[in-house]
Steps between C-alpha positions, in 0.01 A plus 500: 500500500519678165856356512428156479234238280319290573592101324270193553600145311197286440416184283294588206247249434455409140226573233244353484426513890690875508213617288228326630559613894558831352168571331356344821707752720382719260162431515453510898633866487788450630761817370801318441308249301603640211909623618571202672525175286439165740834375663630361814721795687806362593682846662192687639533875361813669679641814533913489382765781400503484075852405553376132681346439188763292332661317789113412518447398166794307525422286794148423338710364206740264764117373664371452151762275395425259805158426402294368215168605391261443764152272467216672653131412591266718585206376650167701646538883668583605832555845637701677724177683711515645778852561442518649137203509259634258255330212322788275358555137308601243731829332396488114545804407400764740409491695833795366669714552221406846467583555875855367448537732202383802705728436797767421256411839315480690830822337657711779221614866558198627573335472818101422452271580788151335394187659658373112497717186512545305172156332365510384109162624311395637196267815579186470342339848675634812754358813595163462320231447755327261745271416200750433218701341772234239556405469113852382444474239784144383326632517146826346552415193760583265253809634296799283445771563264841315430809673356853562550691839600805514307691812594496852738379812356698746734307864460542852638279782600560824623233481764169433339350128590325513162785651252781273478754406220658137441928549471551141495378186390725150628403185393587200759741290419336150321774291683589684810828464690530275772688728700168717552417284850846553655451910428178479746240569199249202563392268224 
């Protein structure tokens, strides 16, 4: 694969809550606490020719423009056990949105094969432990937040799940076009 990179899109959730659920990820050990700021992923990490990049990039932008910035709650944790050894932020409101922005994002010139299909959360711990796993279920029973994601942070890595590099940051659009329902992207 030393031919191609690897490109995820994800929502990055704002300061102050970015912060906080890092130091927390941080805190329960997890190791990308500390490379991977809290966000919703969008385009799961996949593997594309450097060449894909822009035609990629470019759809993102068309998707973007459909949408304005989304409201999300997040209320309580949940995790992914036995499955994958996540602990995550439940979205409440917010989630179908970011479905419709993922399909949308994942309906463009590159073909996305998820390991898992589509579930909006905010990942709070992964790959730290039974123990921490359950401290973050303890700690965070009662966490809600309220904030809205306002643009795609497409990034790139040449392999590595923790070393990756943001090449583009696209806002939504404040008034999106009403056209975006008739191109399939729900809203």
């Amino acid at each position: 694969m030393a031919e191609q990179i690897l490109v995820g899109i994800a929502l990055p959730v704002p300061d102050p809550w970015r912060a906080l659920l890092g130091s927390v990820r941080c805190a329960l050990g997890d190791p990308l606490g500390e490379v991977v700021p809290a966000h919703v992923t969008v385009l799961p990490p996949t593997w594309v020719r450097p060449a894909q990049l822009p035609g990629l990039v470019r759809h993102a932008r068309s998707v973007a423009a459909a949408w304005a910035p989304i409201t999300v709650e997040l209320d309580g944790v949940e995790t992914f056990l036995p499955d994958s050894d996540v602990v995550y932020a439940r979205l409440t409101s917010g989630a179908d949105e970011c479905a419709g922005l993922a399909a949308g994002l994942g309906s463009g010139p590159v073909t996305v094969r998820p390991t898992y299909p589509f579930h909006a959360h905010v990942t709070i711990a992964h790959h730290c432990g039974p123990a921490a796993l359950k401290r973050a279920l303890v700690l965070l029973s009662g966490f809600r937040a309220r904030f809205d994601l306002a643009e795609l942070l497409v990034s790139i890595s040449a392999g590595s799940l923790t070393e990756w590099t943001a090449v583009q940051r696209i806002s939504f659009n404040p008034a999106p076009i009403a056209t975006a329902l008739s191109a399939g992207w729900s809203r």
